[in-house]
C-alpha positions in Angstrom: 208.0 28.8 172.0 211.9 29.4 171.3 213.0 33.1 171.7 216.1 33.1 171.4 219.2 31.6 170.0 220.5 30.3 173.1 216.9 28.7 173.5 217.2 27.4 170.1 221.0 25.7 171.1 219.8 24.4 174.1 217.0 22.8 171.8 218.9 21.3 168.7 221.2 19.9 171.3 218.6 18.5 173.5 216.9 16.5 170.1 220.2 15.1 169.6 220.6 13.7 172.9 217.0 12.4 172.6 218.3 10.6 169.1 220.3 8.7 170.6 217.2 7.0 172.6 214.3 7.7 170.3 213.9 4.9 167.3 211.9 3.7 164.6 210.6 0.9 167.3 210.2 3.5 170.2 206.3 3.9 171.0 204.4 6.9 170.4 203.5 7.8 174.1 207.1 7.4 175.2 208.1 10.4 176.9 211.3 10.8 174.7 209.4 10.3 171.7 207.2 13.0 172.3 209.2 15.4 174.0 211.3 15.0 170.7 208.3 15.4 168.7 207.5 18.2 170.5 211.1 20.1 170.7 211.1 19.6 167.0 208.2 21.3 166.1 209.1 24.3 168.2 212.6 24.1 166.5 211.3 24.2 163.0 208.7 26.9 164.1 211.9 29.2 165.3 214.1 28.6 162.6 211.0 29.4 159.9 211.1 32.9 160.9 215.1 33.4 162.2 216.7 31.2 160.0 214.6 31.2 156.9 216.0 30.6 153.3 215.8 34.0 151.5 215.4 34.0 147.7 218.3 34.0 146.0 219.6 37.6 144.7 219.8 37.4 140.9 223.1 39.4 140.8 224.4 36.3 142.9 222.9 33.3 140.9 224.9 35.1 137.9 227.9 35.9 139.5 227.7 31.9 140.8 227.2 30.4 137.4 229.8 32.6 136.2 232.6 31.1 138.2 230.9 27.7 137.4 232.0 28.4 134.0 235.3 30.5 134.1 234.0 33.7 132.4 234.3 36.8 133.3 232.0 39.8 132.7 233.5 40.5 129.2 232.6 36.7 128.4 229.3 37.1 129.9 229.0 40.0 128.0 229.5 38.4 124.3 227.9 34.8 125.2 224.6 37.0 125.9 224.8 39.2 123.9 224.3 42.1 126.3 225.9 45.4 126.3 228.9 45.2 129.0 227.3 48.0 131.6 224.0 46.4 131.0 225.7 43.5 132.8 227.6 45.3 135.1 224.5 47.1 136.5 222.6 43.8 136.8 225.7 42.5 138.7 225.6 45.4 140.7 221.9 45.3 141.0 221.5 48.5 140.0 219.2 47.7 137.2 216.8 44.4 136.6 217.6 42.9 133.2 214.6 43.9 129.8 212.9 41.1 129.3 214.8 40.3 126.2 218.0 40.0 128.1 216.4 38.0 131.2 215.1 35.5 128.3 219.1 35.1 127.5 220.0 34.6 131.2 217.8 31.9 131.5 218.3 29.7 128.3 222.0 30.4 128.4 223.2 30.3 132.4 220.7 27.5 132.4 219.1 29.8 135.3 215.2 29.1 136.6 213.2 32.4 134.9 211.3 32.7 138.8 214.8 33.6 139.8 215.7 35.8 136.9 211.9 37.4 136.9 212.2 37.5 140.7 208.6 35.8 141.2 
């Protein structure tokens, strides 16, 4: 088990010593293959629970998409037809967007409704 982050350096640098030995042609009970195997696994383990992707934030997917497409919240405003501190407090995250207004952010950002529903 890796505990730490200097545990899990010591790791990822150790697999990429061992892939400059370990190949498609190396056998399955050489040493490097499994202690490759085997460092792997305990690396994907750690980063799993350390380094794990977080959903993203819908404020941030917004605020992305919106410099994607050179608005600002004014334009954001008017192309979904959302009342300008609506916007701001879902930018903010102070507020989640009605339903009728996280039906717009989808179909018009061209954003996934799990992100914009948060499920």
């Amino acid at each position: 088990m890796i505990k730490n982050e200097k545990q899990y350096n010591a790791a990822c640098a150790r697999i990429e010593e061992l892939l400059k030995v370990v190949g498609n042609d190396t056998p399955l009970d050489d040493k490097n293959f499994i202690e490759l195997d085997l460092l792997s696994d305990l690396v994907v383990d750690y980063e799993e629970v350390v380094h794990s992707v977080k959903e993203p934030v819908l404020a941030n997917v917004i605020k992305l998409r919106m410099y994607e497409m050179g608005i600002n919240q004014i334009k954001l405003s008017e192309l979904l037809d959302i009342n300008l501190s609506n916007v701001n407090d879902y930018l903010t995250g102070k507020s989640e967007p009605t339903l009728s207004d996280a039906r717009n952010i989808s179909r018009k950002l061209n954003i996934s409704p799990s992100v914009v529903l948060g499920v």
